[in-house]
C-alpha positions in Angstrom: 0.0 0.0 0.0 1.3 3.2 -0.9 2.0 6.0 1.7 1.1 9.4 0.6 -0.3 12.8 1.2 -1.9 16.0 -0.4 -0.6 19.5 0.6 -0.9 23.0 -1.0 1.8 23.6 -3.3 5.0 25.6 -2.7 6.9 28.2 -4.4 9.7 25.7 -4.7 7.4 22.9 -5.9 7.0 24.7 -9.6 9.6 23.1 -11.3 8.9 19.8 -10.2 5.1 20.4 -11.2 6.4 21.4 -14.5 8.6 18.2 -14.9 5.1 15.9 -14.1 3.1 17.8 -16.3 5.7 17.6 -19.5 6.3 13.4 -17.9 2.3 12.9 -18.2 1.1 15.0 -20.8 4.3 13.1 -23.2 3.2 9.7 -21.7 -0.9 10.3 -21.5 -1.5 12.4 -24.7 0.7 10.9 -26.9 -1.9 9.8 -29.1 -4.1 12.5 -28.5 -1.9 15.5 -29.1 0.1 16.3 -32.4 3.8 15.0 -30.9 5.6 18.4 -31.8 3.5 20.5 -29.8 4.6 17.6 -27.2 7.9 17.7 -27.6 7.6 21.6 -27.8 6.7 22.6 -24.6 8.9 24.2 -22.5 9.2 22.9 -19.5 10.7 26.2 -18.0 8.2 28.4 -19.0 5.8 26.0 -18.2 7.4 26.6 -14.0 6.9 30.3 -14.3 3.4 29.8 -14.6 3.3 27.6 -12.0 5.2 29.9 -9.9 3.1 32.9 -10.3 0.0 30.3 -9.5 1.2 29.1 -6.5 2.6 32.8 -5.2 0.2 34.9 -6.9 -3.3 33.2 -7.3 -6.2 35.2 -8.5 -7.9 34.7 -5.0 -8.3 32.5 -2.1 -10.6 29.8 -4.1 -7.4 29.4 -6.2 -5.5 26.4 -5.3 -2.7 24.2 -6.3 -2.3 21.0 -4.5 0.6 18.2 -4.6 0.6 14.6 -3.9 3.5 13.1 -2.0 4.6 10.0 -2.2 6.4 8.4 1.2 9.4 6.0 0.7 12.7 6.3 2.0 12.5 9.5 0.0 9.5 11.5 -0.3 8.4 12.6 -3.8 6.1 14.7 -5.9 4.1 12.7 -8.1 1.2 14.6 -9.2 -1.0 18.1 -8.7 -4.0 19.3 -9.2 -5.4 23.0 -9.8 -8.2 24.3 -9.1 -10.5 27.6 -8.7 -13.8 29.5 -9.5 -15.3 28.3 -12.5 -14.5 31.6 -15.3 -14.8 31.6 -19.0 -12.9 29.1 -19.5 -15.1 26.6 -18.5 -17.8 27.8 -20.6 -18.3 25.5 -23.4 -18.8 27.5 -27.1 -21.7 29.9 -27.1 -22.6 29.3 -23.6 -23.8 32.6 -21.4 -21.5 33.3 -18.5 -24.9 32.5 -16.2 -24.2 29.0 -17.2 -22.2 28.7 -14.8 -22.9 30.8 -11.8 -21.0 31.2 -8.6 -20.9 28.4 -6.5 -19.2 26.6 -9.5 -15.5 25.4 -9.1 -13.4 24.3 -11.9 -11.1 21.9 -12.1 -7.8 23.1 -14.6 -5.2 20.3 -13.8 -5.6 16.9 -12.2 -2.5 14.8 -12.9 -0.8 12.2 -11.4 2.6 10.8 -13.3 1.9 7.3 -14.9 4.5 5.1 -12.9 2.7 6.6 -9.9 -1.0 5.9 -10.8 -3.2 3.3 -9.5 -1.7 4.0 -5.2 -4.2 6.4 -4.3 -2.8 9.9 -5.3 -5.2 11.1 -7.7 -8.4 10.0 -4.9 -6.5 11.8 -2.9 -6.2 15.1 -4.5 -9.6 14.9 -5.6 -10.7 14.3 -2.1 -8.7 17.4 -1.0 -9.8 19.3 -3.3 -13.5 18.9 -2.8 -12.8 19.8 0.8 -11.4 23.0 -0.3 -14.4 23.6 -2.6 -17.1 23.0 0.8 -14.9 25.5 2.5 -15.1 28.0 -0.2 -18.7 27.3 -0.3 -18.8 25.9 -3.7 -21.6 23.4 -4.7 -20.9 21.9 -8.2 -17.7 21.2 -9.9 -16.8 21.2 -13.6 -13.7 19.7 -15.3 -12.7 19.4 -19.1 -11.7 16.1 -20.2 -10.0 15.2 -23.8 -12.7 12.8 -25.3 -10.2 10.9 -26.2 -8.5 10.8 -22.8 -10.4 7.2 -21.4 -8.5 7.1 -18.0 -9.6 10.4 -16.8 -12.9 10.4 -17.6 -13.3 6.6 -16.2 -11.3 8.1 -13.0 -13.8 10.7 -12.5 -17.0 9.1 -13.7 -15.6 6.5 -11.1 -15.9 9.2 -8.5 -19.4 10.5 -9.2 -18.7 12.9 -11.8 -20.7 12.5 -15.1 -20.7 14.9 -18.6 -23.3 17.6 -18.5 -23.5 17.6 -22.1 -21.1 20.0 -22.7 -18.3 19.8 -25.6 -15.6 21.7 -27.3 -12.7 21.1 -29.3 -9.7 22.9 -28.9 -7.5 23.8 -31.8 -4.3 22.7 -31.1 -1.4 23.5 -34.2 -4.6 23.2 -36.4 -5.8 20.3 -35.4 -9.0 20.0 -33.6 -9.1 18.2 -30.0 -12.5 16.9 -28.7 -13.5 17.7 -25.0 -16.2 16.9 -23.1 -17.0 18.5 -19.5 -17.9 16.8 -16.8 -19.8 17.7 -13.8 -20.1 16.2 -9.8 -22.3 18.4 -6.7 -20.0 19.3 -4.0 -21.5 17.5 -0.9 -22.1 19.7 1.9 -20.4 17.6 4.4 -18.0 15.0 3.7 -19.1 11.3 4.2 -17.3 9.0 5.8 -16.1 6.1 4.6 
């Protein structure tokens, strides 16, 4: 059984979230994303942004959270962001009332590949809906690549189901299709 933890994220965990995201994103969209844009990203300018989300978040709903792995080492093995739902969640077309406040949005929910399957990403998610009661959120909304079968059998696995939603993204002119998916915050948690 794996040993592990969540905690909020650190200014000095940005690179290392950086490295996961390029590690997963090359290993979990390979087939999904064009591989130049893949091999493409910079994984330094990809920390700055974390940086500036962990220091300087848009408010107090915005969060970044890590998941440590215990051994005779402890390591980072995946993150997840999260924060008011904004236009970005909005599907195409869709009024901004769509999704009121109350709503959170998911932006990141990762966990490296040699580290999946021991807990982490239930784990996140779990700390993450915490967060969200706290902040007094009720519903949460997440954008999966249709494409992407382990996360959206990961979340549908947790409650979570599509709300009908879709998009594609245009990504080096090819088009991406995402669904969104949606879960109600519980107002207290349930113990298990």
């Amino acid at each position: 059984m794996a040993l592990g933890y969540v905690r909020p994220a650190r200014p000095s965990d940005a690179g290392e979230i950086a490295r996961l995201q390029l590690a997963t994103w090359r290993a979990a969209y390979r087939r999904i994303l064009p591989r130049h844009v893949l091999d493409n990203l910079d994984e330094a300018y990809l920390a700055r942004r974390w940086s500036a989300a962990v220091q300087e978040p848009p408010s107090g709903a915005h969060r970044v959270l890590v998941a440590v792995e215990q051994a005779e080492q402890s390591y980072l093995v995946g993150f997840a962001a999260s924060g008011p739902a904004d236009a970005e969640a909005l599907a195409p077309g869709e009024p901004e009332e769509a999704l009121a406040d109350g709503v959170a949005a998911v932006t990141d929910l990762l966990v490296e590949p040699r580290w999946g399957r021991r807990g982490h990403g239930s784990r996140l998610l779990a700390a993450m809906v915490d967060h969200w009661r706290s902040d007094g959120f009720t519903r949460a909304v997440a954008w999966a690549f249709d494409a992407d079968a382990a996360t959206r059998k990961f979340l549908t696995s947790t409650g979570w189901e599509p709300d009908g939603a879709a998009r594609a993204l245009d990504v080096d002119d090819m088009l991406v299709p995402q669904v969104r998916l949606h879960v109600g915050v519980p107002a207290e948690r349930v113990a298990s």
